[in-house]
C-alpha positions, 0 to 999 in steps of 0.5 A: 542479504546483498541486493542481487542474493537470492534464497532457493529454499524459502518457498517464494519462486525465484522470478519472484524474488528477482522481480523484488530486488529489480523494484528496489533498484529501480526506486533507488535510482539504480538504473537512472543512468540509461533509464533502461533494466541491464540486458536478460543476459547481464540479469541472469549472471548477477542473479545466478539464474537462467534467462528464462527466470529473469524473463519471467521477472521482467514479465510480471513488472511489465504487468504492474506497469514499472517496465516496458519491452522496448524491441531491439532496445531491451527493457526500457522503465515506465516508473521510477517515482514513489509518492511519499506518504508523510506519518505523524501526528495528525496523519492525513491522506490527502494533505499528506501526498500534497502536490505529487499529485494531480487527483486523489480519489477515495472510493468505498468497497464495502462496508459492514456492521460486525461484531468486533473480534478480540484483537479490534476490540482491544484496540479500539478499547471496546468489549469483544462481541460489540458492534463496530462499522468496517469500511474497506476503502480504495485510493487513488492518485491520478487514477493508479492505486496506492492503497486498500484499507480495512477499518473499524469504527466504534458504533453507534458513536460513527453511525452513518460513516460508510454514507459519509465517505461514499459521498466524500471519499476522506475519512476527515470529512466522514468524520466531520460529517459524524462530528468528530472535527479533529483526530490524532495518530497514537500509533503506526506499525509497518512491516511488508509482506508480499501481496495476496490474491485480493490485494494484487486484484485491487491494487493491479499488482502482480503476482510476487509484488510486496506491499506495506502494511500500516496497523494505525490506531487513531483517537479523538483529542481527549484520547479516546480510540475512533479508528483502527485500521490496516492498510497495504500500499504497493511497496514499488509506489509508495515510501514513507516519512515518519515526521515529528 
């Protein structure tokens, strides 16, 4: 599928399949030239649509921040820069976003002790019916989300984790403070979906916005799983680098 092809038969609203292919550009690089969208008009014939469907487009990107309307100008983009977010071995946060940020904060939304479910259980190696800790978690760097995490922590072994990321809001740290010390990535699987309601009131999307799903399992040194979690980041935000 070329970048300006549409689907009319998928279910998903034409302005929001535009917005879509207007993001990817825009992180491409596709309009750097003018730092400016192409006109309502220009929009409308590549996409094979009426202004009002790329209006409605260029709407909802204004919502999320990416563009501006500029009167008498045209559509003038406020953000063109993904954060990179570095995959490997011992994947960190923090560490990972580095210097592309000036603040990076990480705040607790909810937690819970629940029954693990069949498909946490197995991933976390533990029989269905067994405690585990969720936490749901937000991040941020320099005030805008980037990501909203759910994970499950295998109990009593990280009692007290929840207390722990309040106060410090890393998951490194929580897990120091529960006396783990180190911990690895075993596996990582991503794939994009768009955002549904929860996702876009959380991380200040808009409706039709894509985000990235990463499924990660995480275990101490000895191999052992202490984490799986499922966090969505905002597709137009952030990108990916799997590392060695």
């Amino acid at each position: 599928m070329g970048p300006k092809t549409i689907e009319r038969q998928t279910g998903v609203a034409l302005w929001r399949q535009i917005a879509d292919r207007i993001r990817v550009s825009i992180s491409d690089g596709a309009y750097d030239a003018t730092g400016m969208v192409p006109p309502e008009a220009v929009l409308a014939a590549e996409f094979g649509v009426n202004r009002h469907t790329v209006r409605s487009a260029l709407a909802a990107l204004a919502q999320e921040g990416i563009v501006r309307a500029m009167q008498g100008r045209g559509t003038l983009i406020e953000r063109r820069d993904r954060i990179n977010f570095p995959i490997s071995k011992r994947t960190r946060f923090t560490p990972g976003i580095g210097d592309q940020a000036r603040a990076v904060e990480g705040l607790l939304l909810d937690s819970a002790i629940e029954p693990a479910d069949a498909d946490i259980a197995n991933h976390l190696r533990l029989e269905a019916g067994t405690p585990v800790m969720r936490l749901e978690a937000l991040r941020k760097a320099d005030g805008q989300a980037v990501s909203r995490s759910t994970s499950w922590f295998p109990l009593p072994r990280f009692e007290g984790i929840d207390a722990a990321y309040r106060k410090s809001g890393s998951i490194t740290a929580a897990f120091a403070a529960c006396g783990l010390g180190d911990y690895l990535r075993l596996r990582t699987e991503i794939s994009a979906v768009h955002a549904d309601p929860g996702d876009r009131d959380v991380l200040g999307l808009s409706p039709g916005a894509i985000v990235m799903i990463a499924k990660a399992l995480n275990t101490d040194i000895d191999g052992v799983p202490v984490q799986y979690a499922v966090t969505r980041f905002p597709a137009d935000r952030v990108q990916f680098t799997i590392e060695n």
